[in-house]
N, C-alpha and C positions, 0 to 999 in steps of 0.2 A: 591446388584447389582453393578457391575463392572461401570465402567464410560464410558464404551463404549458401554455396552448392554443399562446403561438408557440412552445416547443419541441416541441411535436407535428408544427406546421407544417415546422418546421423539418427534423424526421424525415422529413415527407412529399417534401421536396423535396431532401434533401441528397444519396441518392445519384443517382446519373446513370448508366446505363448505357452504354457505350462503343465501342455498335457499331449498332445502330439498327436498326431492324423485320423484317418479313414473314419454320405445319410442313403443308408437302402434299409428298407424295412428288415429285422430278422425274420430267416426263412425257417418254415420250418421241419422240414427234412433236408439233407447233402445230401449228393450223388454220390452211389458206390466208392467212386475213385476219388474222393474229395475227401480233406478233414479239415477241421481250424485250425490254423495257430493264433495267439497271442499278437495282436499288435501295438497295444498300450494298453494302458491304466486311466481312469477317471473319476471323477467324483460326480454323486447325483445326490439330489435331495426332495425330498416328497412337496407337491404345493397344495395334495388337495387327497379327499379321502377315495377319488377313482383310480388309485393306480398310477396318475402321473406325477413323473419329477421334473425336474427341470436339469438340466447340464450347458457347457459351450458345445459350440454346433463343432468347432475343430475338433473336442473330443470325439464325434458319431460321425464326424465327415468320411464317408467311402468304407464303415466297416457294412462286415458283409453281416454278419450278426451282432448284436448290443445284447451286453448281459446284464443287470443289478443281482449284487451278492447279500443276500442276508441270510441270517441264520442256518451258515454253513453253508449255504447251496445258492449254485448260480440260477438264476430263472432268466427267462427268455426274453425279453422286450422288443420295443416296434415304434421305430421313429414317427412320431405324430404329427409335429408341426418343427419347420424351422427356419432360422432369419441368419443367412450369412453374412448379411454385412454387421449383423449387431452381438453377433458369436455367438444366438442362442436357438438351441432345441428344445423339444418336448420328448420324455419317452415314455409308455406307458407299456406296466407290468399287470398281468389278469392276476386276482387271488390275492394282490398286495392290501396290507393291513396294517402297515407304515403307518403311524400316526405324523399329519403333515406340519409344515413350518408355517409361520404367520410373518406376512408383512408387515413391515412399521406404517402405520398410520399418521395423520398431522403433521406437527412440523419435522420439518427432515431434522437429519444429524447435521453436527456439526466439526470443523475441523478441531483437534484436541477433543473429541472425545472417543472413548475406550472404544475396543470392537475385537468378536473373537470369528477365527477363521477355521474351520474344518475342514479336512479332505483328507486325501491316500498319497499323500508322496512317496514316491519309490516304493510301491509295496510288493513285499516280495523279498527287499533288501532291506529292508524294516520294519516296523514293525506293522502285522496285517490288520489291527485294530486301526479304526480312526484316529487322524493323531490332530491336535488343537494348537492354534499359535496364539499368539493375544499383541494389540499393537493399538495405535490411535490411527482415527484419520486426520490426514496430510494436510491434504487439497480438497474440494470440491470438484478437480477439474483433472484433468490425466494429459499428455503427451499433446503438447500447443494448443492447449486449453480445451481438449475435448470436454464435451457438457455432458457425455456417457457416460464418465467413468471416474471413480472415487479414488485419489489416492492416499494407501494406507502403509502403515511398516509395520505391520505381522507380515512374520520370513515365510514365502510361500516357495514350493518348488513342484518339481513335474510332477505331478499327479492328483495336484490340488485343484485344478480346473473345475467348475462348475461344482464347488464347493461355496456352501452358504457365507455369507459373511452377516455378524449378527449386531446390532447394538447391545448394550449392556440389560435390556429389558428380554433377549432373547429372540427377537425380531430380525427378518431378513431385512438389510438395508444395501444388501449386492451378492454378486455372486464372482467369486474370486476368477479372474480371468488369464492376466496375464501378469509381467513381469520384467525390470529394465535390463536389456541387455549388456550386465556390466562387465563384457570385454570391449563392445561396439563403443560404449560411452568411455572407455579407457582408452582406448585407441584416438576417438578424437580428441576427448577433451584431456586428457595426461595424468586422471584423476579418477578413482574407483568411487560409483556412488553408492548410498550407504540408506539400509530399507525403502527403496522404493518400488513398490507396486502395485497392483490395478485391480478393480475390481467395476462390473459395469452395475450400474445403479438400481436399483429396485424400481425406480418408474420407468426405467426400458423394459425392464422383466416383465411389470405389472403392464403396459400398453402391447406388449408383444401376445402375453397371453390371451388379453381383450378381444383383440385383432383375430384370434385365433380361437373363442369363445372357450376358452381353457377357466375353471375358476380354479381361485384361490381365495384364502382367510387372510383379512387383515386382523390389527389388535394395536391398541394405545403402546406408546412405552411410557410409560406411568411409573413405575416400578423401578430398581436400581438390583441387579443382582451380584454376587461373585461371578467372573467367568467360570470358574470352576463349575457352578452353577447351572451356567448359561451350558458351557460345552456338555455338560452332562445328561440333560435336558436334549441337545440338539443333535448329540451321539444317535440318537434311536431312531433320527429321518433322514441320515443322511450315511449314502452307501455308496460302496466303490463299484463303479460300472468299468464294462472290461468288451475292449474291443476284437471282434477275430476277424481274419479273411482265410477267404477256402486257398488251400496249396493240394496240388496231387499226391497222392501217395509216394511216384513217384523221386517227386522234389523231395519227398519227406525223409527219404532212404537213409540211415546210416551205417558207417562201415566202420570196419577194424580199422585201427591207425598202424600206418606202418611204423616200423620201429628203424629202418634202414635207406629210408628215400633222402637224396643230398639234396642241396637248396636248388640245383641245377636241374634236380627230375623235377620239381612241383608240378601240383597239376590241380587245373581252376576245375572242371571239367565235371558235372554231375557223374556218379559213378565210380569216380579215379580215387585211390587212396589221399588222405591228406597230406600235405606240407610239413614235412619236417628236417631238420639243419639245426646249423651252427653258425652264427654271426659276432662280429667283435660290438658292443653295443658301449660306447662309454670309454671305449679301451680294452675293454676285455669280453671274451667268447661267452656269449647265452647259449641254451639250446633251447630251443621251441619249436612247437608243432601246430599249426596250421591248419582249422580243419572248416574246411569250406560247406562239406556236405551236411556238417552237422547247423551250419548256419544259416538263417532264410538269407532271400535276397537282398530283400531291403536292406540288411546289416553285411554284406560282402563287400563293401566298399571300405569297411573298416577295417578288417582284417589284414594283419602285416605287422612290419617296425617300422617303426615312427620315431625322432628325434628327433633334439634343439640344447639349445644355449639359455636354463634360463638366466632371466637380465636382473642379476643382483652383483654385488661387487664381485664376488667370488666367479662369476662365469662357471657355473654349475651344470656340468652336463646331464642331462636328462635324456632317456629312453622309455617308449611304451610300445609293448608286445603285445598288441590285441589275437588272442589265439581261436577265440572259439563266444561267438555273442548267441545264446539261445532264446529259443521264441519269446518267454517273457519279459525279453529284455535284459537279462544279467550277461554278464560279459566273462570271460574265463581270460586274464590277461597278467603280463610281467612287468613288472618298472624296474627302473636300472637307473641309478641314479650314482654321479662321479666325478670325478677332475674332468677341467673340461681340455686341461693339458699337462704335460708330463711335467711342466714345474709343480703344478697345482698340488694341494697335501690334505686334498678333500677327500674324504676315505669313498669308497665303488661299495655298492651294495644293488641285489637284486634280491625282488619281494616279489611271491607269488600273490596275486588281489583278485580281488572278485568287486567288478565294475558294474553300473549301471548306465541303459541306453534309453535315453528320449528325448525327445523333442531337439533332437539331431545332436544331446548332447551326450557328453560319455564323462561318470565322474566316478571316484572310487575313494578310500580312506586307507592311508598307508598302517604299516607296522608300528607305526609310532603316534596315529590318532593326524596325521594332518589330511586333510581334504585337496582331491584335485575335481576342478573340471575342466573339459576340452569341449570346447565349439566344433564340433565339424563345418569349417566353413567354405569347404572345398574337397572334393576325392585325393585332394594332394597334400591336405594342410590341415594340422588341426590347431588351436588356438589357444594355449591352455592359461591356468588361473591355478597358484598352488597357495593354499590359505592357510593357516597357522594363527596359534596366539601372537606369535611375533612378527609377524606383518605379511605380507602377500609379495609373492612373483608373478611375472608374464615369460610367456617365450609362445613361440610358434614351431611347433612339431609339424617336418616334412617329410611324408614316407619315403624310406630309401628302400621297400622291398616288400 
């Protein structure tokens, strides 16, 4: 590959969006035979005192209902306006009394200065209050000089989408969007890069609204505050929105696990007991169980053992036993990590974890505090990234079953 087609490549896969799929208004009644499940997490924030927030359009893209959570309880929403090529929606909640955010005014921001980020990353697996990053901005400009989008290093991750991004005065100056893909950018360029991410700018926000006759409040940043300040202040308009689509009752079914089916009887099959055996993982016998029914579809692609080589001097064998991923996205799954041959004097351990699933990625934190995540970047292949105070691996896990 030329060095101009892989930098192209490389474009195509660097950024990563940070909240994950499914715009149809929410309905308001299901059919008998219908329910919701859970299809992602997202973040919204109020722009005005009617009810609407603002979010990315891929967080509302194709749910069948849009929820905003505050004060305990989900309320209903309805996609009002949105702009796919520029990531952004509108949604609007009846009865909201959100006090709303304020755009920055005058001269924009500049690069090296402060900015704090809110949203829901993994929630559910963390913690369910807003959680606040703080970082500078980079750039003026994003992925080959995009003129949309702001690059900043506050650590954003899935479920931070369509989460404010603030100057130090408390003002929207973006809304946090996406994120670089750093196994795509390790794979071309040899090299993990280090806080880079995106946020599309507030005079996309503020023209898109225009266009849309949406209003919003501007305000000076005049003013110099703590983030601590700032996030505390900006806690109160900005909420986790939560996406569902209808599944039949049906699909919904779950059954007793058998205790006695071999790897040879499995069975994919709506209705049929789940998958359960014995596999040598690493060298040595797991047992796991396999339970398809209790998993939507969307997530049946993941389910199995998975395995690789990660690439550290030690040639570390790695295993992941995705058992059972549920609606919200959390993951019921085993790691197996070990010699990756009989000379090898790398001690075998297998860890029961409880994983999280978005934006086709799957990541979890071992017995010992280290972080993994896996790319699903194929039904055959996952991509993983193991991170530590002591420095970072790669390998590629291919399922054998």
């Amino acid at each position: 590959m030329t060095c101009a087609a892989r930098s192209i490549a490389v474009a195509r896969r660097a950024l990563l969006v940070i909240s994950a799929l499914p715009l149809v208004a929410s309905i308001a009644a299901q059919a008998q035979n219908q329910q919701l499940h859970a299809v992602r997490d997202g973040t919204a924030f109020a722009i005005n005192s009617e009810g609407e927030f603002i979010t990315n359009y891929h967080v509302v893209k194709g749910c069948s209902v849009v929820r905003l959570r505050w004060d305990g309880n989900e309320h209903d929403a309805s996609v009002i306006a949105s702009d796919q090529q520029n990531d952004l929606a509108v949604v609007r909640v009846s009865g909201s009394k959100i006090e709303p955010l304020k755009f920055r005014e005058g001269k924009g921001i500049r690069p090296g200065d402060g900015i704090v980020a809110l949203g829901f990353p993994y929630s559910g697996l963390l913690s369910t209050s807003v959680q606040v990053t703080t970082g500078d901005v980079s750039a003026l400009t994003g992925i080959r000089d995009d003129i949309r989008f702001l690059q900043l290093t506050a650590p954003v991750q899935p479920g931070n989408s369509g989460g404010p991004l603030l100057d130090l005065s408390g003002n929207v100056v973006g809304i946090v969007s996406a994120r670089i893909n750093d196994l795509a950018v390790a794979e071309a360029t040899g090299s993990l890069p280090q806080n880079i991410n995106f946020a599309i700018k507030s005079a996309v926000i503020r023209t898109f609204l225009e266009a849309h006759q949406i209003v919003y409040k501007t305000a000076p940043s005049s003013t110099q505050l703590e983030p601590a300040d700032v996030a505390e202040a900006a806690a109160k308009s900005t909420l986790l929105l939560k996406c569902f689509n209808e599944e039949s009752r049906e699909t919904a079914t779950t059954l007793v696990p058998s205790t006695s089916q071999s790897p040879s009887s499995k069975s994919d099959s709506p209705g049929q007991t789940p998958t359960s055996g014995t596999m040598a993982v690493c060298g040595r016998p797991v047992n796991y169980l396999i339970n398809r029914d209790k998993t939507p579809p969307d997530y049946s692609a993941l389910l199995g053992i998975w395995t690789g080589v990660w690439n550290n001097a030690s040639k570390i064998c790695g295993g992941l036993i995705i058992q059972q991923v549920n609606s919200d996205g959390t993951a019921e799954a085993i790691y197996v990590f070990g010699p990756s041959s009989s000379t090898s004097s790398f001690p075998w351990k297998e860890q029961n974890v409880l994983a999280h699933v978005a934006d086709g990625e799957i990541s979890f934190v071992d017995e010992q505090g280290n972080k993994f995540v896996f790319d699903a970047v194929s039904s055959g292949l996952l991509t993983g990234a193991f991170l530590s105070p002591s420095g970072r691996l790669h390998s590629s896990f291919g399922k054998i079953n």
